[in-house]
C-alpha positions in Angstrom: -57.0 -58.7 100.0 -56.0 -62.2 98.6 -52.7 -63.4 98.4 -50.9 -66.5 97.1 -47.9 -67.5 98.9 -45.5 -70.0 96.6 -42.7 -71.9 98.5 -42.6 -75.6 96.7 -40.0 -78.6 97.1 -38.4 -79.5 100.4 -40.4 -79.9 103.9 -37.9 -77.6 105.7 -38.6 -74.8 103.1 -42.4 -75.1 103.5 -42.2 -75.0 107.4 -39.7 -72.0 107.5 -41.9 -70.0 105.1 -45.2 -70.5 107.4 -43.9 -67.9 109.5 -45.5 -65.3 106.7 -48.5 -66.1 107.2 -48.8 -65.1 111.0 -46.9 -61.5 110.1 -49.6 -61.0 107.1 -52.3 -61.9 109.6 -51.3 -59.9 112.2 -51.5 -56.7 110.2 -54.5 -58.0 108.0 -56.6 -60.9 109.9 -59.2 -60.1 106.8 -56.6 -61.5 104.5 -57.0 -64.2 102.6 -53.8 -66.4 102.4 -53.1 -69.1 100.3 -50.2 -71.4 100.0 -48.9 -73.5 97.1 -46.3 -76.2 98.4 -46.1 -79.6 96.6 -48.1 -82.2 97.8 -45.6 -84.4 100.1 -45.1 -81.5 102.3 -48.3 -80.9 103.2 -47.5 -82.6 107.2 -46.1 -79.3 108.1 -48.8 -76.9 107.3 -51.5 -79.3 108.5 -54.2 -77.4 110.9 -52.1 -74.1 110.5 -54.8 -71.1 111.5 -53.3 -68.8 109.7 -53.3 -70.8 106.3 -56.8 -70.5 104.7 -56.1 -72.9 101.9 -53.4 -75.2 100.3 -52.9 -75.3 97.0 -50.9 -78.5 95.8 -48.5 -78.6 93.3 -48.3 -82.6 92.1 -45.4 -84.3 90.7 -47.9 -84.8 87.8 -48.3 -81.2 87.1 -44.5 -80.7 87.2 -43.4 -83.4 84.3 -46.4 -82.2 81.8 -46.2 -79.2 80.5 -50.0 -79.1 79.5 -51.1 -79.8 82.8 -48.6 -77.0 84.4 -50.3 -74.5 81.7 -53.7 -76.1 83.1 -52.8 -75.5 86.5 -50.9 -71.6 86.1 -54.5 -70.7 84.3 -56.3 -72.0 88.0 -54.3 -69.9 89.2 -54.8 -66.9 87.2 -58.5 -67.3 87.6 -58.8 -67.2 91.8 -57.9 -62.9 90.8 -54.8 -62.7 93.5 -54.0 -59.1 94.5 -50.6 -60.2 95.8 -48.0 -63.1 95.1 -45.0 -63.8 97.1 -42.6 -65.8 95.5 -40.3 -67.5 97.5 -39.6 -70.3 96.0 -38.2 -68.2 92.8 -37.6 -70.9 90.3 -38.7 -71.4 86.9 -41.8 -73.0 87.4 -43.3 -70.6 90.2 -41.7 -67.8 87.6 -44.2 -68.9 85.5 -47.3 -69.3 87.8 -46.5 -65.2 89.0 -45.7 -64.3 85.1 -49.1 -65.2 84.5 -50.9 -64.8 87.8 -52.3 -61.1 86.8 -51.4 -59.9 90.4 -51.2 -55.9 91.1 -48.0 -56.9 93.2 -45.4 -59.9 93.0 -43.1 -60.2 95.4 -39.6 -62.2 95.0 -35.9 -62.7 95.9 -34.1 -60.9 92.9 -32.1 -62.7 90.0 -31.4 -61.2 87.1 -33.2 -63.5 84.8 -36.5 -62.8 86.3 -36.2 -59.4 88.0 -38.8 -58.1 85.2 -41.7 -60.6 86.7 -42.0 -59.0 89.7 -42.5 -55.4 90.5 -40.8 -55.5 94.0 -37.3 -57.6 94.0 -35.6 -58.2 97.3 -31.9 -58.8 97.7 -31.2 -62.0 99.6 -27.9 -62.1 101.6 -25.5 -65.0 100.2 -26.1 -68.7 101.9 -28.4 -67.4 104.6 -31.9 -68.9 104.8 -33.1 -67.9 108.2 -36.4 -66.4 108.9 -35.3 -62.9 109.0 -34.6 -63.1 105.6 -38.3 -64.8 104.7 -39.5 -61.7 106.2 -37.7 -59.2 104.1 -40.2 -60.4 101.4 -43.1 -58.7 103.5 -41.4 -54.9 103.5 -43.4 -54.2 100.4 -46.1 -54.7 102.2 -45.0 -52.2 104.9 -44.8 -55.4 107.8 -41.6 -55.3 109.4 -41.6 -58.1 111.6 -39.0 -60.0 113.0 -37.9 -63.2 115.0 -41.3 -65.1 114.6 -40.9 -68.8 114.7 -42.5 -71.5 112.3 -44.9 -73.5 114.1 -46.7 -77.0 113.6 -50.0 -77.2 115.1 -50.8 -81.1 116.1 -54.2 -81.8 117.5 -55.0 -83.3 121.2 -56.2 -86.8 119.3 -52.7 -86.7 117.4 -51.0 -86.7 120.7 -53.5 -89.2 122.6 -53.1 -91.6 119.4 -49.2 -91.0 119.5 -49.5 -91.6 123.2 -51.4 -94.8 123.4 -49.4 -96.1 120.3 -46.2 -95.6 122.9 -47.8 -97.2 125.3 -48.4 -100.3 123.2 -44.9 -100.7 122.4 -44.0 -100.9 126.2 -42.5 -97.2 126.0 -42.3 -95.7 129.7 -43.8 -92.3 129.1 -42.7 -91.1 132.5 -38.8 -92.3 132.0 -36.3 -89.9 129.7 -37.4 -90.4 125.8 -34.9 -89.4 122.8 -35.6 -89.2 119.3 -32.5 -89.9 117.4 -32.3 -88.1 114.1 -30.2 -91.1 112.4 -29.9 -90.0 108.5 -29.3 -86.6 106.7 -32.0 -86.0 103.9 -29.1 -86.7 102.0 -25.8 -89.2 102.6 -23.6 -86.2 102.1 -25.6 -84.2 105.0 -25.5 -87.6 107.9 -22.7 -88.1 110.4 -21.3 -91.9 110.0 -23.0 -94.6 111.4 -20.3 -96.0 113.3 -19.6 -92.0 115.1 -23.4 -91.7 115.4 -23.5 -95.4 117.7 -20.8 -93.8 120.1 -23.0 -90.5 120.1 -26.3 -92.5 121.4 -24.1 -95.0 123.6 -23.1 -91.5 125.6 -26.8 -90.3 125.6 -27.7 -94.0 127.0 -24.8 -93.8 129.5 -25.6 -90.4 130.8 -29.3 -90.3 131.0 -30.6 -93.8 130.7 -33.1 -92.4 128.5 -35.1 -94.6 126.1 -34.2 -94.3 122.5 -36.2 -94.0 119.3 -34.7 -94.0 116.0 -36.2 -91.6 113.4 -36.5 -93.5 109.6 -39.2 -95.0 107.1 -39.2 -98.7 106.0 -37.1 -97.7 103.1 -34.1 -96.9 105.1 -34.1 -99.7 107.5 -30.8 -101.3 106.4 -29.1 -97.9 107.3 -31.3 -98.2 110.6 -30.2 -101.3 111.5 -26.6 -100.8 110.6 -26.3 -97.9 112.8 -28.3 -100.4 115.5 -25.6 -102.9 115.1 -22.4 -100.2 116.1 -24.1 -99.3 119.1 -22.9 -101.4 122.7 -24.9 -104.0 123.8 -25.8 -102.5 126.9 -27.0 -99.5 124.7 -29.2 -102.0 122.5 -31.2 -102.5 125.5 -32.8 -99.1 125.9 -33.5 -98.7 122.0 -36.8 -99.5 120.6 -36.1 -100.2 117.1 -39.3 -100.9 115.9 -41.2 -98.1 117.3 -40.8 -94.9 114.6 -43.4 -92.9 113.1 -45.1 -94.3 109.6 -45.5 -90.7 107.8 -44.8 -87.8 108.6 -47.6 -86.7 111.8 -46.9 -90.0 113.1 -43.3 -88.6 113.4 -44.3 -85.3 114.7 -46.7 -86.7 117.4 -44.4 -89.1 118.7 -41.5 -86.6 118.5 -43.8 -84.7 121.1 -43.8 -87.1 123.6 -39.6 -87.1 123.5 -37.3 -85.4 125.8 -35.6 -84.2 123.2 -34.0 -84.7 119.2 -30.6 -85.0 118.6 -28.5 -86.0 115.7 -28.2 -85.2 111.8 -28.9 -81.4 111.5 -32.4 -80.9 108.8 -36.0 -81.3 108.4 -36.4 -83.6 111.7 -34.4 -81.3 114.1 -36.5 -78.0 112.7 -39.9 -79.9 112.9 -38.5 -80.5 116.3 -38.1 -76.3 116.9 -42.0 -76.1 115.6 -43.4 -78.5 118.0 -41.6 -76.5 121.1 -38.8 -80.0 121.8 -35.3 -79.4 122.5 -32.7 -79.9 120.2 -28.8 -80.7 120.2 -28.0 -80.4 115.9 -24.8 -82.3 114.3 -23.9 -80.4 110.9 -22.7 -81.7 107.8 -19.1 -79.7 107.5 -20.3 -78.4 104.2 -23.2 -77.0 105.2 -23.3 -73.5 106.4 -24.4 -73.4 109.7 -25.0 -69.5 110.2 -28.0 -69.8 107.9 -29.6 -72.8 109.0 -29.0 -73.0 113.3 -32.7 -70.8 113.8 -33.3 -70.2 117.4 -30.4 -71.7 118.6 -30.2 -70.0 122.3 -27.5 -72.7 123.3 -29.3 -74.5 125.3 -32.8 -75.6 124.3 -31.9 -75.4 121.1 -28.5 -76.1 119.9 -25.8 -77.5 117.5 -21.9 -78.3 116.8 -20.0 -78.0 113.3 -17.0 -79.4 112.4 -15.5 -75.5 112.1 -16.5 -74.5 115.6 -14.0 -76.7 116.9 -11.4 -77.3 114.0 -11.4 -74.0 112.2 -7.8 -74.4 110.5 -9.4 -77.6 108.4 -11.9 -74.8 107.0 -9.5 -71.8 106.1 -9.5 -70.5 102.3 -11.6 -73.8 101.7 -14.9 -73.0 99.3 -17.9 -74.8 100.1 -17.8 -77.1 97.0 -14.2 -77.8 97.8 -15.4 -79.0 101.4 -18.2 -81.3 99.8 -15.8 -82.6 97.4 -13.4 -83.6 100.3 -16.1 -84.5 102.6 -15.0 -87.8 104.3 -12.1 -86.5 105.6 -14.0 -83.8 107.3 -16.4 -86.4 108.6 -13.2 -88.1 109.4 -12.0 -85.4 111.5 -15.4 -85.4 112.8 -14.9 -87.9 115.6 -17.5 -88.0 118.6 -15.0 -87.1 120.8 -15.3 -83.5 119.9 -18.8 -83.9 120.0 -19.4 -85.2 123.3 -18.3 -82.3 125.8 -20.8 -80.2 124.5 -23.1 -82.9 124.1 -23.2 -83.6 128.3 -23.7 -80.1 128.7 -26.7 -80.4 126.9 -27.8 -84.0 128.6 -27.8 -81.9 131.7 -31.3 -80.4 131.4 -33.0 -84.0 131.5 
């Protein structure tokens, strides 16, 4: 049995969608499993057992249409049994349209129900791993609650380790990784909140801090560097962050735990077994995206939990469109109670 997995676009997506792969291979080790993600997220599926090849969709192949038809007609010719389309957009529409599989699996929508043979009915703004797994019932696999994992090697974490080392990091002291930005400026709690945030983490643990960013956001790095206290600055190491995206991962491992902005860092986090404490974006919903939250390993805050009159007979896109004054309403203050309780386990 061969099967092609499609999940493309956005690292969290990819990583969340892994978790397929171990139910298939539980009930079918003999399966052979492909997965088509696009080519920047391939950090997350790196060393996976359960993946027995990637298959890379390129921002080249995207913007020309002769080379997508090139690409849907590889596709066609590896003779998949099975596609699972998670993804469900027009492009991976396309690539099951033509794939000649005996099954194809997707979430329905009406304008491609008649692609796929077996449509499954996806519950409104909820993306959790239950609802990957609904895709498999076709299959007769009813599994639930399995976590997405990211395997990184023993070398990873000695490189990671000695790289540490180097930068005068005290391994044996407290370490936090500080997810500083949103994947997007609508989804990242202000700079100036965020300071007062890592100045109470500083003042409670005396952990070392790490910032999480890429040379390209430095400015927004150093901003947030300049809001915290002085006495804070001293247990930052500014220049010490991970260059790509296993650099990030294996230096992640060494850390205590990740806290801060809510998205791909604090779920890489989850698959790497580190603790997490999550701040939401008031717009987003965070019933669908707060997997494995048990509380205290892993846990968050939203805006609503604590302020749930700012969020009555208010539409997501009204929230968004209003969004500073929820961040405004936001204030670390009704972050930090929670936030000790958490500091507690280090």
């Amino acid at each position: 049995m061969k099967i092609l997995i499609i999940q493309q676009k956005m690292i969290g997506d990819v990583l969340t969608s892994t978790i397929l792969f171990e139910a298939i291979k539980e009930k079918h080790p003999n399966a052979e499993l492909h997965y088509l993600i696009n080519s920047h997220t391939t950090a997350v599926v790196e060393n996976n057992p359960y993946i027995d090849s990637l298959i890379l969709f390129t921002p080249e192949i995207e913007k020309n249409n002769l080379k997508l038809w090139r690409f849907i007609k590889s596709i066609r010719a590896k003779k998949y049994d099975i596609v699972i389309d998670v993804y469900s957009k027009l492009s991976s529409n396309l690539i099951s349209a033509f794939s000649n599989a005996e099954i194809k699996i997707s979430y329905y929508k009406s304008y491609s129900s008649f692609i796929y043979n077996n449509k499954i009915k996806r519950e409104k703004n909820i993306y959790t791993t239950t609802d990957r797994l609904q895709l498999l019932k076709p299959l007769g696999i009813n599994k639930q609650n399995i976590k997405p994992k990211i395997y990184v090697t023993p070398d990873e974490i000695l490189k990671s380790k000695n790289y540490l080392k180097r930068q005068h990091v005290n391994l044996k002291r407290k370490l936090f990784m500080i997810s500083i930005l949103g994947s997007t400026k609508n989804k990242t709690y202000p700079s100036e909140y965020m300071a007062k945030i890592i100045d109470v983490i500083v003042e409670e643990t005396k952990g070392q801090i790490l910032f999480n960013y890429i040379p390209s956001q430095i400015s927004e790095a150093k901003n947030l560097y300049n809001c915290c206290k002085n006495e804070t600055k001293k247990y930052i190491f500014f220049n010490v962050y991970g260059k790509d995206l296993r650099e990030f991962l294996t230096i992640t491992k060494h850390c205590s735990a990740l806290i801060g902005n809510e998205g791909g860092a604090i779920n890489m986090a989850k698959a790497i077994n580190i603790p997490t404490f999550s701040i939401f974006s008031p717009w987003i919903n965070k019933e669908g995206w707060n997997i494995f939250e048990d509380g205290d390993k892993y846990t968050s805050i939203h805006l609503k939990d604590l302020q749930p009159k700012l969020f009555e007979n208010k539409t997501g896109k009204e929230i968004k469109k209003n969004l500073d004054f929820y961040y405004n309403a936001f204030v670390p203050e009704l972050i930090i109670p929670k936030l000790k309780i958490f500091l507690k386990n280090f």
